[in-house]
PDB file of N, CA, C and O in Angstrom, chain B, residues numbered from 101:
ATOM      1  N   UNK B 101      38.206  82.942  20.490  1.00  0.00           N
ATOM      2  CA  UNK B 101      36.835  83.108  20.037  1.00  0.00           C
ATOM      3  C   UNK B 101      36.836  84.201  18.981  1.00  0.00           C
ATOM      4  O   UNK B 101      37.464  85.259  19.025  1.00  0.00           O
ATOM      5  N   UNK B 102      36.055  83.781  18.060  1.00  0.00           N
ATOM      6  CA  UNK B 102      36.023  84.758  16.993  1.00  0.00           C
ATOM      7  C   UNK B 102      34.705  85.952  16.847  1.00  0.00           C
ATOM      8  O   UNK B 102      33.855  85.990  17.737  1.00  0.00           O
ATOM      9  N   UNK B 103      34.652  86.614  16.016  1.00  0.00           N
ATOM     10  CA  UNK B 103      33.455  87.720  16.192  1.00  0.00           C
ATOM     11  C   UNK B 103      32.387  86.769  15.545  1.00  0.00           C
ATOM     12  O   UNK B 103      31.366  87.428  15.348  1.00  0.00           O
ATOM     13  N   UNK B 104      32.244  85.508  15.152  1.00  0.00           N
ATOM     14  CA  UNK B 104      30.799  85.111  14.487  1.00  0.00           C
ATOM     15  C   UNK B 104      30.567  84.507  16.047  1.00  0.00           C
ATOM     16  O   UNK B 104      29.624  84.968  16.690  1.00  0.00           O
ATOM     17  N   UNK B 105      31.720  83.122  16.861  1.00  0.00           N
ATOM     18  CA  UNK B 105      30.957  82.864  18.090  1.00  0.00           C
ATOM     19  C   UNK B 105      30.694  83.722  18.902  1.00  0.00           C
ATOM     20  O   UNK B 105      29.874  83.423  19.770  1.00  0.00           O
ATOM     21  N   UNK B 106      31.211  84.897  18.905  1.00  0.00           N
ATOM     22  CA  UNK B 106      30.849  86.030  19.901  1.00  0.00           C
ATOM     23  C   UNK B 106      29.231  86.375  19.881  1.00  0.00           C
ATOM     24  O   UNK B 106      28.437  86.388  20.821  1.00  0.00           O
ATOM     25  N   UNK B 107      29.020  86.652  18.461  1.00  0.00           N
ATOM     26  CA  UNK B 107      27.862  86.979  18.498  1.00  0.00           C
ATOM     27  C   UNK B 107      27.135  85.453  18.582  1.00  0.00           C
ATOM     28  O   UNK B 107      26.096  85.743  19.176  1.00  0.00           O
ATOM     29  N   UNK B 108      27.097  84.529  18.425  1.00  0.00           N
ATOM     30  CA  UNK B 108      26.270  83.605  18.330  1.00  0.00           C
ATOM     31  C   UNK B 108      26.590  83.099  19.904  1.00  0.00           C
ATOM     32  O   UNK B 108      25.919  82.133  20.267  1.00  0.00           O
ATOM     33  N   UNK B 109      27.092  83.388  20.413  1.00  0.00           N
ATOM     34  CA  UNK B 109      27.329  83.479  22.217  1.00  0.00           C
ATOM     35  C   UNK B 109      25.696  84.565  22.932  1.00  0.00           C
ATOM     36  O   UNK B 109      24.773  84.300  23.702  1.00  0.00           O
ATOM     37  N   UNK B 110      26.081  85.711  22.178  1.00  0.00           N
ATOM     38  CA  UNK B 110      25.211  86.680  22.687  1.00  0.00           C
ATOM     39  C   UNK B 110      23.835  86.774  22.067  1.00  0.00           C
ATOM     40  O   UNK B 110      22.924  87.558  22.333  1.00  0.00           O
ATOM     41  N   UNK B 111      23.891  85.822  21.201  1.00  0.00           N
ATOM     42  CA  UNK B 111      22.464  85.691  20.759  1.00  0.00           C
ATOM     43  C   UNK B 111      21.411  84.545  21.242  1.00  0.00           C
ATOM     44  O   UNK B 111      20.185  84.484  21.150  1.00  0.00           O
ATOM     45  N   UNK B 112      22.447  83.604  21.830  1.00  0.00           N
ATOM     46  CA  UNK B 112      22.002  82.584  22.663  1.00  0.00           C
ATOM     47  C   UNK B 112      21.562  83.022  23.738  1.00  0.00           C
ATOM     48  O   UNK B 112      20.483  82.595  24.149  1.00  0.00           O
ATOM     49  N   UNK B 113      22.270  83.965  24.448  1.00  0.00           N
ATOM     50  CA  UNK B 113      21.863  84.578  25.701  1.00  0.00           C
ATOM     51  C   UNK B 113      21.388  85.238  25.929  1.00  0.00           C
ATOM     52  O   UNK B 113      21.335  85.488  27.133  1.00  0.00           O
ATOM     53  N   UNK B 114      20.844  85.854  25.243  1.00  0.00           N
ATOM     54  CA  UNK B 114      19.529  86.991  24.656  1.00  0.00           C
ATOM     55  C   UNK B 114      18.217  86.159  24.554  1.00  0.00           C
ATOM     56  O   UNK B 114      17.157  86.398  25.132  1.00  0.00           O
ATOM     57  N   UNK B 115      18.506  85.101  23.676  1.00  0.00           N
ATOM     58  CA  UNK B 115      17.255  84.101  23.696  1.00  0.00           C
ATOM     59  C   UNK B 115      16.952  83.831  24.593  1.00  0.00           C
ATOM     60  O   UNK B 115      15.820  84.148  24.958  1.00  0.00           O
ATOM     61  N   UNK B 116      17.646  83.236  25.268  1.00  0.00           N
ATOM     62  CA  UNK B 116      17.122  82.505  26.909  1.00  0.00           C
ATOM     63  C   UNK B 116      16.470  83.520  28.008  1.00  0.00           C
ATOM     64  O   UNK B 116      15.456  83.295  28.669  1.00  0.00           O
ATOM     65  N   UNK B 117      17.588  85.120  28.068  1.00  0.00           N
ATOM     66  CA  UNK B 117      16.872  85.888  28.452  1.00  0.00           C
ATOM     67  C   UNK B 117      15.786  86.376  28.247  1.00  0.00           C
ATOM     68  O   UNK B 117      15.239  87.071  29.103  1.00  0.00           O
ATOM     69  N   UNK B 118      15.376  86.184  27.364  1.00  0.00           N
ATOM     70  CA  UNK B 118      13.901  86.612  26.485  1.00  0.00           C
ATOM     71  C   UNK B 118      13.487  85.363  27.224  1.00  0.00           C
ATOM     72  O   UNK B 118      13.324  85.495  28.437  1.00  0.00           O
ATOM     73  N   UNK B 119      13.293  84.190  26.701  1.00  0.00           N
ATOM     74  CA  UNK B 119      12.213  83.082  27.534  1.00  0.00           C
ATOM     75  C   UNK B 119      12.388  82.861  28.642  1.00  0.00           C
ATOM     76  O   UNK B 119      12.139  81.743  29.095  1.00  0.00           O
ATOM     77  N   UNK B 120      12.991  84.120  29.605  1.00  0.00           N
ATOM     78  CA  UNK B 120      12.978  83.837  30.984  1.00  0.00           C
ATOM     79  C   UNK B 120      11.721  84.913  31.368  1.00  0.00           C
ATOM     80  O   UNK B 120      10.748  84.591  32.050  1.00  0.00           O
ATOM     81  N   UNK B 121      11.936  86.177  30.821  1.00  0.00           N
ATOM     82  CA  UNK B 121      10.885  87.055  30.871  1.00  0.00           C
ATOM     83  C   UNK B 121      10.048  87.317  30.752  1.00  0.00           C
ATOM     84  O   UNK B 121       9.290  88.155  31.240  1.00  0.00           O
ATOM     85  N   UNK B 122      10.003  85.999  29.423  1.00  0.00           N
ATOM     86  CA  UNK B 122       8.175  85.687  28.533  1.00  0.00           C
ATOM     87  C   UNK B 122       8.250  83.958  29.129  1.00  0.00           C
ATOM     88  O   UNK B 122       8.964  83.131  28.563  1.00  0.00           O
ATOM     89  N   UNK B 123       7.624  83.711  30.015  1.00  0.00           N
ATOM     90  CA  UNK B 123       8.089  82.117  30.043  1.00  0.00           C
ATOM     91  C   UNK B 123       6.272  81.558  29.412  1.00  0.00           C
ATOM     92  O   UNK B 123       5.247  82.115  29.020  1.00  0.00           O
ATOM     93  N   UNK B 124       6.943  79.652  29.731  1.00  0.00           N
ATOM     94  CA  UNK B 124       5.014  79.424  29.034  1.00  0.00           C
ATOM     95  C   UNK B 124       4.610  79.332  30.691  1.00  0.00           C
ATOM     96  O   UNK B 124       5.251  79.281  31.741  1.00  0.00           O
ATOM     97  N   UNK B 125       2.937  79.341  30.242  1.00  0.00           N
ATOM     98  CA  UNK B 125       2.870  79.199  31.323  1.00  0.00           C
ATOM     99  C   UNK B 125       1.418  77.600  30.819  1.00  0.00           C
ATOM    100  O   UNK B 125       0.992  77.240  29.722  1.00  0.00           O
ATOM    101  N   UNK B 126       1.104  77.071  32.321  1.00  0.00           N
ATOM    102  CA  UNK B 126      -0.027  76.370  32.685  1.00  0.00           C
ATOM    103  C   UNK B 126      -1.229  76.513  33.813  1.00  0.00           C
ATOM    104  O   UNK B 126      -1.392  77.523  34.499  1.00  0.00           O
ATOM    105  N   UNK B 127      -1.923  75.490  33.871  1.00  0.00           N
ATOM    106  CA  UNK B 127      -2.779  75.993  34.670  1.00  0.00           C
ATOM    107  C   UNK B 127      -3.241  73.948  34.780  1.00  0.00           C
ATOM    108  O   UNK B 127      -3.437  73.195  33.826  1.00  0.00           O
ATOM    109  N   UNK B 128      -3.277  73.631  36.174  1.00  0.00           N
ATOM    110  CA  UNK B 128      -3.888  72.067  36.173  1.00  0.00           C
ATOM    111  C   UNK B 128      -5.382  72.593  36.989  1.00  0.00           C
ATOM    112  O   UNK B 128      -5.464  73.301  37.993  1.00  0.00           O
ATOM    113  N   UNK B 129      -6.454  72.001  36.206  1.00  0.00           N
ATOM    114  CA  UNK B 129      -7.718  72.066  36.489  1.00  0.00           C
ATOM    115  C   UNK B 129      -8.395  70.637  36.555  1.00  0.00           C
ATOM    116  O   UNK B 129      -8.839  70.045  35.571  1.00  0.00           O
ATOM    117  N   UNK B 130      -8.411  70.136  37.950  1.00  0.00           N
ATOM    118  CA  UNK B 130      -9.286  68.836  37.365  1.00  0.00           C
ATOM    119  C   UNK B 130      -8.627  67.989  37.040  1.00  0.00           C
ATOM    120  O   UNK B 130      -8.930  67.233  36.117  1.00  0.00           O
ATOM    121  N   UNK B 131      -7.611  67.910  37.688  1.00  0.00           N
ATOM    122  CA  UNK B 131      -6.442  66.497  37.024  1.00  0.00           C
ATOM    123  C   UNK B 131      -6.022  66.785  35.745  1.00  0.00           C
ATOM    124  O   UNK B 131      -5.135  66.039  35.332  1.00  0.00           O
ATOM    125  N   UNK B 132      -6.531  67.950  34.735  1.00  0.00           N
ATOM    126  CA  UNK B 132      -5.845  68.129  33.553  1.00  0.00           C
ATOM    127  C   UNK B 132      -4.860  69.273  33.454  1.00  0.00           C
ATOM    128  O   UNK B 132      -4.951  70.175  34.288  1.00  0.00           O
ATOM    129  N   UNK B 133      -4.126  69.316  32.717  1.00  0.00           N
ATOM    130  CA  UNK B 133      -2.923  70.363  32.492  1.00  0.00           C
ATOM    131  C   UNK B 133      -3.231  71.030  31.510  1.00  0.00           C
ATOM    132  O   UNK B 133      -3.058  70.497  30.414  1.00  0.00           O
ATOM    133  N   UNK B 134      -3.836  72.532  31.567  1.00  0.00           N
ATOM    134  CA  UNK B 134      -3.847  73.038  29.922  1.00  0.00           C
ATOM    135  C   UNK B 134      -3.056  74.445  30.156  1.00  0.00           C
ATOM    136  O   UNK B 134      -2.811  75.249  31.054  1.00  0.00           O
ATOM    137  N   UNK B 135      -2.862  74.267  29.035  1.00  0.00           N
ATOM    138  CA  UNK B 135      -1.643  75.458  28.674  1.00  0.00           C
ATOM    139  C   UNK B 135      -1.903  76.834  28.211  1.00  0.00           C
ATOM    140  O   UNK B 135      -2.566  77.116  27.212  1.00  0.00           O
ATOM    141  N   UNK B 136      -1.196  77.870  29.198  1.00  0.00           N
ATOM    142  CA  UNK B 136      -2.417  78.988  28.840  1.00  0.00           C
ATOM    143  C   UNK B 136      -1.253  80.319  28.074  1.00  0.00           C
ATOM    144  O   UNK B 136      -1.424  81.532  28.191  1.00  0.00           O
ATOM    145  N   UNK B 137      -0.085  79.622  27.299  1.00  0.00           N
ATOM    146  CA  UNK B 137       0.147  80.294  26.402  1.00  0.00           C
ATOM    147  C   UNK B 137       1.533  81.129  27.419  1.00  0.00           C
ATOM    148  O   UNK B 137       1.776  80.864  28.597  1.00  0.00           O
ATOM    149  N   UNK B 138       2.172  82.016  26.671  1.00  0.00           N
ATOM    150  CA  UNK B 138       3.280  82.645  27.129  1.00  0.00           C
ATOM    151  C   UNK B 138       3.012  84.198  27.703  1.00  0.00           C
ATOM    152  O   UNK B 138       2.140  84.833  27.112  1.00  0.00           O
ATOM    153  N   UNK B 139       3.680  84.821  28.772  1.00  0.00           N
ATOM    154  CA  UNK B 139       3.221  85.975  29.073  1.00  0.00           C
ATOM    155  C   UNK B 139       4.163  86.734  29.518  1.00  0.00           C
ATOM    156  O   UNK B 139       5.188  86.547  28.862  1.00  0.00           O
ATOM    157  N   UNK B 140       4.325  87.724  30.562  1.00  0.00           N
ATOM    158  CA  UNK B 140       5.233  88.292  31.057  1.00  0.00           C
ATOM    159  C   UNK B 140       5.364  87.930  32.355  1.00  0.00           C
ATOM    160  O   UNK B 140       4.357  88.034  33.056  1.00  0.00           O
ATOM    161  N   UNK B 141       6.547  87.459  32.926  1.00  0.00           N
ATOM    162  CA  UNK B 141       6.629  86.802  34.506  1.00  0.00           C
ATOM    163  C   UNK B 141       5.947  87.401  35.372  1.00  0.00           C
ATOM    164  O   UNK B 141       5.216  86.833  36.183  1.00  0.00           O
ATOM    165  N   UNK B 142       6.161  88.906  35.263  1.00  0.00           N
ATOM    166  CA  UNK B 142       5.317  89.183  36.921  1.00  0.00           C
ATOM    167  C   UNK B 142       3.619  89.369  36.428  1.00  0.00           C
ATOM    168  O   UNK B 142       2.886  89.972  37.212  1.00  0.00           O
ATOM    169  N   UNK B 143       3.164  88.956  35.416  1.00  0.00           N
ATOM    170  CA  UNK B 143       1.649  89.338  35.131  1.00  0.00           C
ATOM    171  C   UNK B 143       1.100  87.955  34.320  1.00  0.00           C
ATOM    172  O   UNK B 143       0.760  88.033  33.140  1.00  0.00           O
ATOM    173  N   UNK B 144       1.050  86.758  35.028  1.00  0.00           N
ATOM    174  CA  UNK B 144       0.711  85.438  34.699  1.00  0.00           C
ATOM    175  C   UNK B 144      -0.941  85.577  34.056  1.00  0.00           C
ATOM    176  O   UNK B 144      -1.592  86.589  34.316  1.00  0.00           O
ATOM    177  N   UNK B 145      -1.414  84.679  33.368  1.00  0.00           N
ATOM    178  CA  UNK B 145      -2.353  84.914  32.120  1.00  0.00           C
ATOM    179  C   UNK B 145      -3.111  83.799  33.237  1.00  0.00           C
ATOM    180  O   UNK B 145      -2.827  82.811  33.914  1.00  0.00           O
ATOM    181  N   UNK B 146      -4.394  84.794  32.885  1.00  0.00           N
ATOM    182  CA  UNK B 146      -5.452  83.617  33.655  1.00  0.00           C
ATOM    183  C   UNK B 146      -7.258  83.939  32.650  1.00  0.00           C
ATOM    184  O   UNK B 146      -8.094  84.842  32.666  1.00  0.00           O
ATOM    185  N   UNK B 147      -7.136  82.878  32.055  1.00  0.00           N
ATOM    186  CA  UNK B 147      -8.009  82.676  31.469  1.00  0.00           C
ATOM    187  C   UNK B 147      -9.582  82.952  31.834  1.00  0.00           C
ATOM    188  O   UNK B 147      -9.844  83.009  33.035  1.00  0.00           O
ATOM    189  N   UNK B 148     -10.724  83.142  30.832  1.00  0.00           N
ATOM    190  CA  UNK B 148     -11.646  83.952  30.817  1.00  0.00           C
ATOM    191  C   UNK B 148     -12.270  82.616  31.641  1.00  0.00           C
ATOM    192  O   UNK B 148     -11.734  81.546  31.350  1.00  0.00           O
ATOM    193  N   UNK B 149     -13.203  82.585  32.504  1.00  0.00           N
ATOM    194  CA  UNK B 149     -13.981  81.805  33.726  1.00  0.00           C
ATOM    195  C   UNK B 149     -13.406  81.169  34.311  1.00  0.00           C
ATOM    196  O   UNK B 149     -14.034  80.313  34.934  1.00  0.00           O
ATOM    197  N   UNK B 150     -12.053  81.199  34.443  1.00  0.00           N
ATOM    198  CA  UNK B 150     -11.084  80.168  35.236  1.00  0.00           C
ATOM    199  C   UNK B 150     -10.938  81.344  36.362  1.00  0.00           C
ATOM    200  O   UNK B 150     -11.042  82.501  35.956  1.00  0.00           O
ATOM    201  N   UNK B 151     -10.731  81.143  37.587  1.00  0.00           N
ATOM    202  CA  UNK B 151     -10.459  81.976  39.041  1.00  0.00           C
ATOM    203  C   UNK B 151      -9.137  81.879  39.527  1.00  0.00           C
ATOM    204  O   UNK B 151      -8.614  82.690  40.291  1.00  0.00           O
ATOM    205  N   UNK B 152      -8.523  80.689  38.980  1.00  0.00           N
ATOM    206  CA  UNK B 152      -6.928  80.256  39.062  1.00  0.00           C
ATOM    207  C   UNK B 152      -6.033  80.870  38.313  1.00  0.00           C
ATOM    208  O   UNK B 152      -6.150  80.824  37.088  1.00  0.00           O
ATOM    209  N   UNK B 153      -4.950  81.574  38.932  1.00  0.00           N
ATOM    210  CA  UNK B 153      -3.390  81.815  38.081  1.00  0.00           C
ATOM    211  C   UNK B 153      -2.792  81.174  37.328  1.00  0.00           C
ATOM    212  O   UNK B 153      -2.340  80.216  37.955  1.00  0.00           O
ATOM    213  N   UNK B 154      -2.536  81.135  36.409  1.00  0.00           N
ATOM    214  CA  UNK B 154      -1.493  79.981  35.632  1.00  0.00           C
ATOM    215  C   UNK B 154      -0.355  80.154  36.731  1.00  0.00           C
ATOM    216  O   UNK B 154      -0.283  80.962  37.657  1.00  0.00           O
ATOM    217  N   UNK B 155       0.590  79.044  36.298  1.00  0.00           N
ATOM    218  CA  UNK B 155       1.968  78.988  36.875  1.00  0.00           C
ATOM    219  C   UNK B 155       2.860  78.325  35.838  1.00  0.00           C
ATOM    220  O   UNK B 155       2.646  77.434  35.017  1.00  0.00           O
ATOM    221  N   UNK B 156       4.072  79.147  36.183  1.00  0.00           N
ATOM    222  CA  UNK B 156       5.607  78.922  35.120  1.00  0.00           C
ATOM    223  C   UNK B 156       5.262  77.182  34.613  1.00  0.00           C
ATOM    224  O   UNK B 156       4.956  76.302  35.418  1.00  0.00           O
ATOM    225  N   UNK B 157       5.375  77.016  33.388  1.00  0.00           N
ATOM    226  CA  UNK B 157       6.149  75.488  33.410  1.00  0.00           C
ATOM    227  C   UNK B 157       6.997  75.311  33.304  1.00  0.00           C
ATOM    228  O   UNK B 157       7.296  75.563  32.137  1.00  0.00           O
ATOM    229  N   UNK B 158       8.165  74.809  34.082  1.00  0.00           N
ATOM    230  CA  UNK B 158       9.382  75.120  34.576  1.00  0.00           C
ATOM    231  C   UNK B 158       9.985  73.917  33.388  1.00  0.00           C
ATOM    232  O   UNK B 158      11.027  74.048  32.746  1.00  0.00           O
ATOM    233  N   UNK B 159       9.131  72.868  33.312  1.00  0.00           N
ATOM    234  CA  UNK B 159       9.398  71.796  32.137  1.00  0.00           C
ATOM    235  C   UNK B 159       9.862  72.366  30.884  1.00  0.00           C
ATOM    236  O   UNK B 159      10.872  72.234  30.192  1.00  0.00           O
ATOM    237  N   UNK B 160       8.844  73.008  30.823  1.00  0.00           N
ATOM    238  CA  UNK B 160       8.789  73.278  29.441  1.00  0.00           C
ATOM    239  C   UNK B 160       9.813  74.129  29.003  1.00  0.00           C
ATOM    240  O   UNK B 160      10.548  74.088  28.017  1.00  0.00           O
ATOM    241  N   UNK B 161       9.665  75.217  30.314  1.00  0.00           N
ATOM    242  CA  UNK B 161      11.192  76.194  29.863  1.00  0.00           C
ATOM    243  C   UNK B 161      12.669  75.805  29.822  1.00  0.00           C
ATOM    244  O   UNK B 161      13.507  76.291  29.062  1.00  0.00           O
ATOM    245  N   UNK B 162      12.928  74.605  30.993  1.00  0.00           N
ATOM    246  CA  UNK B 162      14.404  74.236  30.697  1.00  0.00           C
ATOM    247  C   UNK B 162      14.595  73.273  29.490  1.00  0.00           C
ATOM    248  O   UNK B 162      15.751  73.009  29.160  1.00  0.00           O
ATOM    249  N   UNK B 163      13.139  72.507  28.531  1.00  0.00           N
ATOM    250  CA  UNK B 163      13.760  71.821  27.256  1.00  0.00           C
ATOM    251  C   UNK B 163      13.701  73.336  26.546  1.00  0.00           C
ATOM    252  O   UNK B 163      14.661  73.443  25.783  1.00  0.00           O
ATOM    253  N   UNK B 164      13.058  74.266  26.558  1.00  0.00           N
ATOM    254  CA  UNK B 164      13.252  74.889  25.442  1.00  0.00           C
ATOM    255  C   UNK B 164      15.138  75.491  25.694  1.00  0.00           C
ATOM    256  O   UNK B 164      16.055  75.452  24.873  1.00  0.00           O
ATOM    257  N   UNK B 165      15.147  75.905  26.865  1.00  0.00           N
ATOM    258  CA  UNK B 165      16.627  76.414  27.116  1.00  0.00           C
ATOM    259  C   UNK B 165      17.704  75.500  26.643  1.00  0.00           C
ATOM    260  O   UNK B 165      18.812  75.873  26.258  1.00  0.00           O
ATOM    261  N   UNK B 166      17.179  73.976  26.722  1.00  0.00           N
ATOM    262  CA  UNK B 166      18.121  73.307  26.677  1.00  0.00           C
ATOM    263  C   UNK B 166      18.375  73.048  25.083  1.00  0.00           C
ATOM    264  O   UNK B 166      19.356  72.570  24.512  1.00  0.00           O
ATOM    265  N   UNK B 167      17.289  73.477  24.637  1.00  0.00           N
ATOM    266  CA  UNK B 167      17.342  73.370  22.915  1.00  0.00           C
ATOM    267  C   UNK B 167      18.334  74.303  22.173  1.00  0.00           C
ATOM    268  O   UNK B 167      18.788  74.059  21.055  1.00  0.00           O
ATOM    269  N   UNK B 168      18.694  75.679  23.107  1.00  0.00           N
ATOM    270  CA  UNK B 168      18.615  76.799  22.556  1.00  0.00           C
ATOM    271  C   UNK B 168      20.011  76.716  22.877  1.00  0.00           C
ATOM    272  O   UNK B 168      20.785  77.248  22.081  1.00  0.00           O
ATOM    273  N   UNK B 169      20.687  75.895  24.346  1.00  0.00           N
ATOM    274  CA  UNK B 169      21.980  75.653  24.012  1.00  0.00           C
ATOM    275  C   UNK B 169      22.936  75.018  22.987  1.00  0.00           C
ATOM    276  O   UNK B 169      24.063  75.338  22.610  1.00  0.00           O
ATOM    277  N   UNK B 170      22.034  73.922  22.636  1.00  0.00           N
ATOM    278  CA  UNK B 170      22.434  72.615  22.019  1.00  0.00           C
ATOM    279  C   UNK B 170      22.793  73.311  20.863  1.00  0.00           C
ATOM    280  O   UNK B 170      23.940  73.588  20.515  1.00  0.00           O
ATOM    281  N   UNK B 171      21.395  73.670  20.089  1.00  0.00           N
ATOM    282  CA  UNK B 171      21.624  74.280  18.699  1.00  0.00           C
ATOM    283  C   UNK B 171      22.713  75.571  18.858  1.00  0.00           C
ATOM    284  O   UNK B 171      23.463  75.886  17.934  1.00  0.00           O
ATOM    285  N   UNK B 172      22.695  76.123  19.885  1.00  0.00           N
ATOM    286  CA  UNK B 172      23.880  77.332  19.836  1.00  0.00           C
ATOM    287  C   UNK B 172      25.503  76.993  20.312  1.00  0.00           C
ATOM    288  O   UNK B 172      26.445  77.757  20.103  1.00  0.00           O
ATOM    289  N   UNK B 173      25.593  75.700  20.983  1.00  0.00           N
ATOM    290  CA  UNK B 173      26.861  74.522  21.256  1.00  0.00           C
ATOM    291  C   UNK B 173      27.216  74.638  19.774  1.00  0.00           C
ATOM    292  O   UNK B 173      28.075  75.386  19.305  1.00  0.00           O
ATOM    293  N   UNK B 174      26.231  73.574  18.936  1.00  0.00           N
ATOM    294  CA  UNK B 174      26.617  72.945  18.092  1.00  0.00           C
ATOM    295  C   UNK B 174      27.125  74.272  16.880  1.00  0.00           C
ATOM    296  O   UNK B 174      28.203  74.053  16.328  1.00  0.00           O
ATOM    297  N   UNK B 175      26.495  75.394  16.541  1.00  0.00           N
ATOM    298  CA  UNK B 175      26.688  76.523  16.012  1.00  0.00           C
ATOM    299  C   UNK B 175      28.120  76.934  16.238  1.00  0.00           C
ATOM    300  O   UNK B 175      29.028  76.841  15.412  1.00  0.00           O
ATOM    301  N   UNK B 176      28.208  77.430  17.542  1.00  0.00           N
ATOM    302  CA  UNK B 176      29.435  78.118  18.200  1.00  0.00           C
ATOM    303  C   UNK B 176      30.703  76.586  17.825  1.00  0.00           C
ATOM    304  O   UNK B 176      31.706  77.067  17.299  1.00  0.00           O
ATOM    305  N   UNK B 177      30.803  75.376  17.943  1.00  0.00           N
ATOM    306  CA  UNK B 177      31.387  74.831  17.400  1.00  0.00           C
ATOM    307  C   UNK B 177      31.934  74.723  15.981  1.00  0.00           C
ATOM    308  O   UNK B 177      33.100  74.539  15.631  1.00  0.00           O
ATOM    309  N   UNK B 178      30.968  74.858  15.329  1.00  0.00           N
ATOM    310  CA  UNK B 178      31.199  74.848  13.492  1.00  0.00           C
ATOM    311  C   UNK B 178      31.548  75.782  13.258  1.00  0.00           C
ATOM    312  O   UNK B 178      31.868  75.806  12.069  1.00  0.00           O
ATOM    313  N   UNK B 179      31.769  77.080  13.940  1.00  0.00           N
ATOM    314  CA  UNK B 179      32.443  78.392  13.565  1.00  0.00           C
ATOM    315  C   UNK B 179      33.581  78.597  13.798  1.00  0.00           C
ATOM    316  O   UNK B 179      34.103  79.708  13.896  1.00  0.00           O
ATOM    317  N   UNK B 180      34.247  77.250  13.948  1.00  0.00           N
ATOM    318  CA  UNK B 180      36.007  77.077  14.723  1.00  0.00           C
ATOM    319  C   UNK B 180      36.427  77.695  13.395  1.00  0.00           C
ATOM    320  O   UNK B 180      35.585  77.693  12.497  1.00  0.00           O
ATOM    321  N   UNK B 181      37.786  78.293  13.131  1.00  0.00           N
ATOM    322  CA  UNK B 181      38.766  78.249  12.375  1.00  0.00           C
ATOM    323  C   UNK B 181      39.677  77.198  12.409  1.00  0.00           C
ATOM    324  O   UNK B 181      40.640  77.190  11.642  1.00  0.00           O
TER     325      UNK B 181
END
């Protein structure tokens, strides 16, 4: 491994750590799903006349993770010597 995948190793994993800490979150009201934006895990965002907590979308966070591998796979690959 060279010092560009190194860092593009640790920048991947920084990312993900970051959208583990800030995840999105939702809220289902009424048979609908609305989305109440990204926050900090232990202090979930609950919208102005709503009485309900949002909760993690666990969906949403493993495509974004899974995005963040792919594009950092495919990166850390093209940096072969």
């Amino acid at each position: 491994m060279n010092k560009i995948q190194r860092y593009i190793l640790l920048s991947c994993a920084g990312i993900i750590l970051l959208m583990l800490i800030f995840p999105p979150f939702h809220m289902v009201w009424g048979g609908k799903t609305l989305n109440t934006g990204y926050a900090f895990l232990f202090t979930p965002p609950s919208p102005e006349g709503f009485q309900r907590i949002s909760t993690v979308d666990v969906g949403m966070l493993l495509t974004q993770w899974a995005a963040v591998i792919i594009v950092g796979g495919a990166l850390w690959l093209s940096m072969r010597k």
